[in-house]
Steps between C-alpha positions, in 0.01 A plus 500: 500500500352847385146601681334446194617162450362476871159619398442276231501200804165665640304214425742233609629658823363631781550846610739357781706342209481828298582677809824264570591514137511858457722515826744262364545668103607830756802321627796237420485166638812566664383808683226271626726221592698748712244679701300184544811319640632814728169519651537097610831535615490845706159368648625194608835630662266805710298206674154397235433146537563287261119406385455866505789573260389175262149665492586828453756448224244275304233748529748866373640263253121420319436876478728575284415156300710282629560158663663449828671162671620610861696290747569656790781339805623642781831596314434501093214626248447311200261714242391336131320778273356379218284811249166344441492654144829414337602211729878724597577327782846551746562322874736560785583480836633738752656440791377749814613550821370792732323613818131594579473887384115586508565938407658352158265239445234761540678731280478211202168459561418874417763424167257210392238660573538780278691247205124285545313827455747676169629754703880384472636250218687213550851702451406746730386258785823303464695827554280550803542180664904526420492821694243322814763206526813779499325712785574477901304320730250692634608463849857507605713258666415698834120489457528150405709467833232628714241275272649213696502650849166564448397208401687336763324705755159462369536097479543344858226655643252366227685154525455463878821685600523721783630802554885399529494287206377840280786705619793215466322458155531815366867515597580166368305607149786732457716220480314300216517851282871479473513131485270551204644756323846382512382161352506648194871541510571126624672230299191346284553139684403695809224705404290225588556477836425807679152364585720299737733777557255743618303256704824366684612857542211601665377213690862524685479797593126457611662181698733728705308758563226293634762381753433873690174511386310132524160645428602532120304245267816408251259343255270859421824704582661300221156510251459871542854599423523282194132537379593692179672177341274267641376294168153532598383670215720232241310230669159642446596614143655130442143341676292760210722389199444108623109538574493707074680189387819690426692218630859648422481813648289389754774229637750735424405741758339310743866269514690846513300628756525197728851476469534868598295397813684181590822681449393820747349230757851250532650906512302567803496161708909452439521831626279438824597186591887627454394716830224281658530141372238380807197798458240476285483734236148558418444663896684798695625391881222762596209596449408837402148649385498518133416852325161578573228456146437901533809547390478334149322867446867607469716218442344427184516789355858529586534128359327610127703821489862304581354255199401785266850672539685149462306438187544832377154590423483861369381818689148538316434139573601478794182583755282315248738140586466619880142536526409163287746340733371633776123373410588180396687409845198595693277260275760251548498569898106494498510182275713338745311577765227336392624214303858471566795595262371358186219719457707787645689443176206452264326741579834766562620365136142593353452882610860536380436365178142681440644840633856459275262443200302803547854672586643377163198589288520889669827540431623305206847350744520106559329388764777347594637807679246415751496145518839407547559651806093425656614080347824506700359627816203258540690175388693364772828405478544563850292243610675259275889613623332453842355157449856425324676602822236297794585186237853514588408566845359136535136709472426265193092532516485861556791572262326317201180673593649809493694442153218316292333858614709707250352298197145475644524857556610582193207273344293692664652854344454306145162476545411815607640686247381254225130607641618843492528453127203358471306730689702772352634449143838648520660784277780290284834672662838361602 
């Protein structure tokens, strides 16, 4: 369609249409097609959930005069584009595997953002995103090793660990990053076990040690080193999709996520009851004083920045993630105090959200960059694998207590960032 032809719609279109028409007559369907479905598939493998992508996808694919039907699961993308002028319509699905990578998911929301705004065409976005997916990560395996120490270390203390439990921690966190990354290289019919693997590795060694050192808690020892494949954040994400009435997805990661759980849990009790069939699992022997609250100054900063480097978020984003982390655990500490740990989470969930937006709208990069990590460490899939564990201690009250918390929690998260948006309307990103 030539711009004149365009013009001569004036009085039946508005200048929206006009504007979306004259952005489609610049380029081939195809070229559309193929940005429009790189975009869905590289966001979705970097860590956008899938709402987010659906959204997002719908929205790029009206401004260049187009419509958009996006499915989103936890392992596939279905897109159907349909051009609102000529009816040209094409549909696939693509299956996607990958890992959370927040530096190249920021680096295709700058791409978008400049295809949204005519700086780049469609061709030259798809070569951009080609060249995103081929780069390195932006930490390497090392970093990523000390991500997990970190994290490790910054954990028990927050969790009601002592001083003992950090340090065996940290070790034991080394163990997980091998465990992890060899995974990768297992026979596909055991991929799905090193949940189990990991937990049973570590919660035997935790069980022997503790035979020279009885003041260890096995439980937080086991929680801390393991905490970066706790399911947590599946479980929330699966609770978000069920509460939008995305039924699917929604079961599909909340089921994935609990079997991850109940897998690491039978891991760790085997394990400890291999060693000590007769003591309870949810105590240590002794007692010793838990990390003091003043430290939290230190430990969760030490917490976010393990996370940050595990999820690769990139060096210019990096201090921004901290910092919003940082604020939102102290509203979620003052929230607790008050009101317990639901409002903690409300309210924690809310400044994220409100402070992301305004992040996102400065800067033109998903807010997702930002949110993933702040979601993850406010839900609380520790207090779920620990609820799991006092139920097959024979603690059956306080163990269901303690694992109906992880979906009341994550409720809780749900609403505060759905008043977020309403307090705030967000910037569309992935």
């Amino acid at each position: 369609m030539s711009r004149t032809e365009i013009m001569t719609l004036r009085d039946s279109k508005s200048a929206a249409d006009l504007e979306c028409l004259a952005r489609s007559s610049n380029y081939s369907d195809e070229e559309i097609w193929e940005v429009l479905s790189l975009v869905g598939v590289c966001a979705h493998k970097y860590g956008s959930s899938s709402i987010r992508i659906e959204g997002y996808l719908k929205s790029l694919a009206e401004l260049f005069g187009y419509r958009a039907q996006v499915e989103s699961f936890p392992d596939r993308l279905q897109i159907a584009l349909t051009r609102i002028d000529n009816g040209w319509q094409k549909s696939d699905f693509f299956q996607v595997a990958g890992d959370v990578e927040l530096h190249k998911l920021s680096l295709i929301g700058d791409v978008v953002t400049k295809l949204e705004k005519g700086r780049v065409s469609p061709a030259a976005a798809v070569r951009h995103l080609k060249a995103i997916d081929t780069m390195q990560p932006e930490w390497d395996s090392h970093l990523v090793l000390f991500g997990y120490v970190a994290v490790a270390f910054g954990l028990p203390g927050i969790i009601g660990g002592n001083w003992l439990d950090t340090l065996f921690a940290s070790m034991l966190s080394t163990l997980i990053f091998f465990i992890v990354q060899s995974s990768s290289r297992w026979n596909v019919r055991l991929q799905p076990w090193m949940p189990l693997v990991s937990t049973f590795s570590v919660g035997l060694l935790t069980a022997v040690v503790s035979t020279w050192l009885p003041a260890i808690n096995s439980v937080i020892v086991i929680v801390s080193a393991t905490a970066i494949i706790l399911p947590g954040y599946s479980i929330s994400l699966g609770v978000s999709e069920l509460a939008a009435t995305r039924w699917r997805s929604g079961w599909v990661n909340l089921s994935m996520g609990m079997l991850c759980m109940t897998k690491m849990v039978i891991g760790a009790w085997a394990s400890l009851n291999l060693v000590y069939p007769s003591i309870a699992l949810s105590v240590s022997p002794y007692s010793v004083p838990s990390v003091n609250e003043y430290w939290f100054v230190i430990l969760f900063p030490i917490l976010m920045v393990g996370l940050n480097v595990v999820f690769q978020v990139s060096r210019r984003d990096f201090l921004w993630v901290t910092l919003v982390a940082v604020i939102a655990f102290a509203v979620y500490l003052m929230g607790g105090k008050l009101s317990g740990t639901h409002l903690g989470a409300l309210l924690g969930s809310l400044i994220a959200v409100l402070l992301a937006g305004e992040w996102s709208t400065r800067t033109g990069r998903p807010s997702s960059v930002i949110m993933v990590p702040v979601v993850v460490m406010l839900v609380s899939g520790t207090i779920g694998f620990r609820g799991l564990i006092n139920i097959t201690d024979g603690d059956v009250t306080l163990g269901l207590e303690q694992f109906s918390q992880t979906f009341t929690v994550a409720l809780s998260i749900l609403f505060g960032l759905w008043m977020g948006h309403r307090l705030r309307k967000p910037l569309m990103t992935l």
